[in-house]
N, C-alpha and C positions, 0 to 999 in steps of 0.2 A: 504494500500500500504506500503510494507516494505522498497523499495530501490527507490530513487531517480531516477526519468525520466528525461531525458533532453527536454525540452519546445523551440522550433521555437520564443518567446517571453513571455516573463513575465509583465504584468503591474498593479500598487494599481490604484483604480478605489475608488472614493470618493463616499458617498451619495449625491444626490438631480442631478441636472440635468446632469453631468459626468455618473454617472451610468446610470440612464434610458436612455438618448441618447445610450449610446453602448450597451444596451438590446434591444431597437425596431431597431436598426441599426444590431446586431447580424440576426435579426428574417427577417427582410428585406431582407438580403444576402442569406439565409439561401436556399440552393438548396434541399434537400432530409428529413431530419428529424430534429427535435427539440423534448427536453426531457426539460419541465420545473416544478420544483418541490419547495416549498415554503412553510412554514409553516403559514403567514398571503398571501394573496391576496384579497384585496379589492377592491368592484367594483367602486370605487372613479374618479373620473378624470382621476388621473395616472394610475390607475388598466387597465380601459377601455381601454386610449391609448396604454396598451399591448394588452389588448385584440383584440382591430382595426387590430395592427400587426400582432396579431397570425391567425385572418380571412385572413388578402393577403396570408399571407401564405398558408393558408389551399388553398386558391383557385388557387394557382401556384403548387397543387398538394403536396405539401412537406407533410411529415407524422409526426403528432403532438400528442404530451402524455404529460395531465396536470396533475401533483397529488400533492391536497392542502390538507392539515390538518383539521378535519373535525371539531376541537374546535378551531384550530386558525384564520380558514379562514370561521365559522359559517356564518358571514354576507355577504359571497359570493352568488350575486345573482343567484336565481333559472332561472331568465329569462336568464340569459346572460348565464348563464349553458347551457339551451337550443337551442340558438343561436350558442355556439361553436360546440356542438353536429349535427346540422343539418347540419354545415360546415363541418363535418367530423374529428372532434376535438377529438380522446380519450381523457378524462375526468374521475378523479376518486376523492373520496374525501376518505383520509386516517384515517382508524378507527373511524367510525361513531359509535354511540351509537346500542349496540347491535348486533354488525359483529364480526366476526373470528379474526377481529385485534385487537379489544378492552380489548382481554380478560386480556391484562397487563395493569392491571388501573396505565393511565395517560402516557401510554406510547403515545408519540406525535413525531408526524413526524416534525422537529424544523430545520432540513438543508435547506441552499439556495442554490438551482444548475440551471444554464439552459446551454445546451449544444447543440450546435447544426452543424448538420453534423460530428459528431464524431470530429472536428479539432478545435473549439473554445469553450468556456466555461468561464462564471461568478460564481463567488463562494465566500460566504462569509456570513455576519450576514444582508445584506440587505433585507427586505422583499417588497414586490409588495403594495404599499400603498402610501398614499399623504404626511404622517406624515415623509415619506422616501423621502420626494421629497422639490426641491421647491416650495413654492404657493404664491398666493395671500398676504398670513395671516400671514406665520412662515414662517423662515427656518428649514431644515430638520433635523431631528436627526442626533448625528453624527456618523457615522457607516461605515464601510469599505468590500472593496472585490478585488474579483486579477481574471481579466484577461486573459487568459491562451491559447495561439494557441499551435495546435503542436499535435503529436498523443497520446502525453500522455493525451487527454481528450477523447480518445477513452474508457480509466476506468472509467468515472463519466458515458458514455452513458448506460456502459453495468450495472454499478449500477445502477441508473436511468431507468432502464429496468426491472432489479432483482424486483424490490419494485416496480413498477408500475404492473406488471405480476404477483405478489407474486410468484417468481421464489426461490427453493430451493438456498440457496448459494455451491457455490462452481465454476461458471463461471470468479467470478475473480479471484480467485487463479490459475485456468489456465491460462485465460490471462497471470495473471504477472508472470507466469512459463514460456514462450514462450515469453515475450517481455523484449528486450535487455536493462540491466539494464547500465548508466551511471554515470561512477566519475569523468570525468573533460568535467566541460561546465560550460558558462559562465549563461545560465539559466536550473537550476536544480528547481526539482519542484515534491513533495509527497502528496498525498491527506492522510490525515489522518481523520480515522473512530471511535467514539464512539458507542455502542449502548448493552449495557448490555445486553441484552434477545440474542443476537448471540454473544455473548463473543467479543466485538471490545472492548478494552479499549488502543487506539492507541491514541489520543489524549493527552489523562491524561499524556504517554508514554512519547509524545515527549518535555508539558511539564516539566515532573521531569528529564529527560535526557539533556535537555537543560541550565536547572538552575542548576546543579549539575556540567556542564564542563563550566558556564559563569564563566571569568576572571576579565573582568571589568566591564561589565555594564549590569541591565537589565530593560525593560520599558515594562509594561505590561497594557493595555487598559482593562478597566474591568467594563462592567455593572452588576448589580446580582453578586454581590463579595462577594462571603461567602467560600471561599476555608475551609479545610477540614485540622485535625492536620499535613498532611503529606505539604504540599506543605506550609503552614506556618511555621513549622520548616527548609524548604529549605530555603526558603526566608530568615529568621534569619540566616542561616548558614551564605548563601550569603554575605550578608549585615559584619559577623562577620568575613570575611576574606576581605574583603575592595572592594566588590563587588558593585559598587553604583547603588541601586533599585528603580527604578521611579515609582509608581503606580498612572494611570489617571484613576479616579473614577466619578462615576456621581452624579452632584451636583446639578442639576432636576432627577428627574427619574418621569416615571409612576405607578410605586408602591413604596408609602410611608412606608408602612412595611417593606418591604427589606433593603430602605433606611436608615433606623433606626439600622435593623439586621445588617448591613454593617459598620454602626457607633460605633456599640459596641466594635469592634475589632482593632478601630484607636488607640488608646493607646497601644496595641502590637505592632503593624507597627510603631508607632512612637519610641516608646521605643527600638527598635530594629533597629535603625538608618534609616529606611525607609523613604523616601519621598512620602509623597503625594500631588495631585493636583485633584482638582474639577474641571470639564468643568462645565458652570454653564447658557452657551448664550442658551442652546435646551438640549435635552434630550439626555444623552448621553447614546449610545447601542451597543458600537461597541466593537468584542473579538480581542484581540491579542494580542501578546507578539515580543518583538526583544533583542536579546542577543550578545554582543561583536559588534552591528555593521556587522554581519555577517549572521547572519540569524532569519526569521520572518517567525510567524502563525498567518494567519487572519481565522475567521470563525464563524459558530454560534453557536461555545462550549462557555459557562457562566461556569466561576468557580466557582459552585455550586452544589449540592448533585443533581439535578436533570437532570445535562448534563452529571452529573459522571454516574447516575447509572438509568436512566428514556428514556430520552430522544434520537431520531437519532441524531447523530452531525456531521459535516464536517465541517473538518479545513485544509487548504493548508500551507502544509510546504514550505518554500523558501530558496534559496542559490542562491541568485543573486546578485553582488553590489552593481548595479545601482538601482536595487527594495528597497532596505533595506534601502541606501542611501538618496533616494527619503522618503521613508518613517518615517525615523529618522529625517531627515530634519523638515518633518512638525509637528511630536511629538515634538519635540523642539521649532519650533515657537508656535503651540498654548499654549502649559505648562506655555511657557515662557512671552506670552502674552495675552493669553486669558481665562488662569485660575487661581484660587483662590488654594494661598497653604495652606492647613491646617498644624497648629499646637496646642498644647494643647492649646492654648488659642481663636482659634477661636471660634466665637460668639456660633455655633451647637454643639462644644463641653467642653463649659466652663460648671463647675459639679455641674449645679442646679437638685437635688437631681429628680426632676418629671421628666426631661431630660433624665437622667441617667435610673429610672426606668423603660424609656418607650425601650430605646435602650435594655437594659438587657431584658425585656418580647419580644419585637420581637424577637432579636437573639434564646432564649431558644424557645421560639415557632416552628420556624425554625428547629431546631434541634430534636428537638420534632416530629412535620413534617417528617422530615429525619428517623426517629426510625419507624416509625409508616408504613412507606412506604416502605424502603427497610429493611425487614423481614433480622434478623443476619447479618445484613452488617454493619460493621465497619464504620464510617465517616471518609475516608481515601481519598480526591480528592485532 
């Protein structure tokens, strides 16, 4: 999407029981269709209770299309596969081993959309799982998503159609030829597309366009933080004209290697007048960025070689007040009270030489990784 839609309401939606309440509460209302699409879905507790919902649904007739990721949602059960199917469930699992889809190794279907009736819509890094929820045991990872009534979620259906169909592209470019584009509203609202194998590189887009017109401030949420020379030289820029740069990093993660790759590069952030902060109470997962106070992308782009140039992504651009307002608000109180600020001297990066080695072999690893996969492409995210 190139131009800004005006949205009927805009709102940030939390992980753990904020978000699923307004997923099985979407699915419940939902009169005609739903398009849900996810790169994990597990059939856990929380999984199930979507699945409960997506059954009433099917049987109040509404028309339903699941398409999960066929590596990230592999523990999706067979049985409940067929339970949605005998409801009348379209059901697809995206690029399985040895299909028409796979033939771009590791290309994965990694966006979180569910949209339903063409007028509402969730979007963001959340995935359908327990570890996304409250339980018994943890609290949820922390992770975000937005919301969105209005007919501009009538483009995630008919994308959400494109890819469930394996439909040629070129339906949405008509739509947004014939759908009236808006510049003053008080919720404006872009979905923005990565996906290298159909030339989308709209995300990356609208981060470098962002940090390049920030004035005063930028706060960027980042699990899988391995950006690429170009967007670490913005960021130095930034910071070098008295732009003040927040970066919330994770300080649990589910992969220790990255963790590591990610630690390599704290001494340029730091040296570079950056600030950083570790969430450290859950695993932190959640993408986004907010720039001057004025406008915020949530989504499940990871600024990484693998969302730059591998990966599906959808990220929602915003220009809302009250959304950004809301949302800086509460980057501010966890930074400010529920995470750990690093500096050269904390304990993970004080330079006990095996430390130091292990952060420098993940990072090169990574990048290594990166050469080996995307054939002549530049590390440029």
């Amino acid at each position: 999407m190139k131009q800004y839609l005006s949205a009927d309401t805009i709102d940030l939606v939390y992980s753990g029981h904020n978000y699923f309440d307004l997923l099985e509460n979407m699915i419940d209302q939902s009169n005609e269709v739903i398009h849900v699409q996810t790169y994990i879905f597990n059939t856990d507790s929380t999984g199930l209770k979507i699945t409960d919902a997506l059954k009433r649904a099917a049987k109040r007739h509404v028309k339903i299309f699941v398409l999960i990721d066929a590596f990230g949602s592999l523990a999706f059960s067979k049985d409940v596969q067929k339970e949605l199917e005998e409801c009348g469930i379209k059901f697809r699992r995206f690029a399985p081993l040895f299909s028409s889809e796979s033939i771009y190794f590791g290309r994965r279907l990694h966006h979180k959309i569910i949209v339903c009736d063409k007028n509402i819509a969730l979007t963001g890094g959340i995935n359908i799982a327990d570890k996304y929820n409250h339980t018994e045991r943890e609290e949820p990872w922390l992770d975000y998503a937005v919301q969105t009534k209005g007919k501009a979620c009538e483009f995630l259906h008919l994308l959400c159609e494109e890819l469930f169909n394996r439909k040629k592209p070129g339906i949405l470019r008509k739509w947004e030829k014939i759908t009236q584009t808006v510049s003053q509203s008080d919720h404006l609202i872009r979905f923005r597309r990565n996906d290298w194998i159909r030339r989308k590189n709209e995300i990356h887009k609208s981060y470098v366009e962002e940090i390049i017109k920030a004035k005063e401030c930028i706060t960027i949420v980042a699990s899988y933080f391995l950006p690429g020379l170009t967007l670490r030289k913005l960021l130095a820029e930034a910071s070098s004209r008295g732009v003040k740069v927040n970066i919330l990093l994770a300080g649990k993660s589910d992969s220790d290697s990255v963790r590591l790759a990610e630690s390599y590069l704290y001494d340029f952030y730091l040296r570079n007048n950056i600030t950083l902060f570790e969430w450290t109470n859950t695993v932190m997962h959640g993408k986004a960025m907010i720039v001057d106070n004025r406008w915020a992308t949530i989504g499940s782009y990871n600024l990484n070689f693998l969302s730059h140039y591998i990966s599906i992504e959808l990220n929602t651009d915003v220009i809302d007040k009250a959304f950004v307002k809301e949302f800086s608000d509460h980057l501010h109180d966890i930074t400010t009270n529920f995470c750990r600020k690093v500096d050269l001297e904390t304990p993970f990066k004080k330079k006990q030489w095996f430390t130091q080695v292990k952060m420098w072999l993940a990072y090169n690893f990574f990048r290594t990784l990166m050469n080996l996969t995307v054939t002549r492409k530049r590390h440029r995210n």
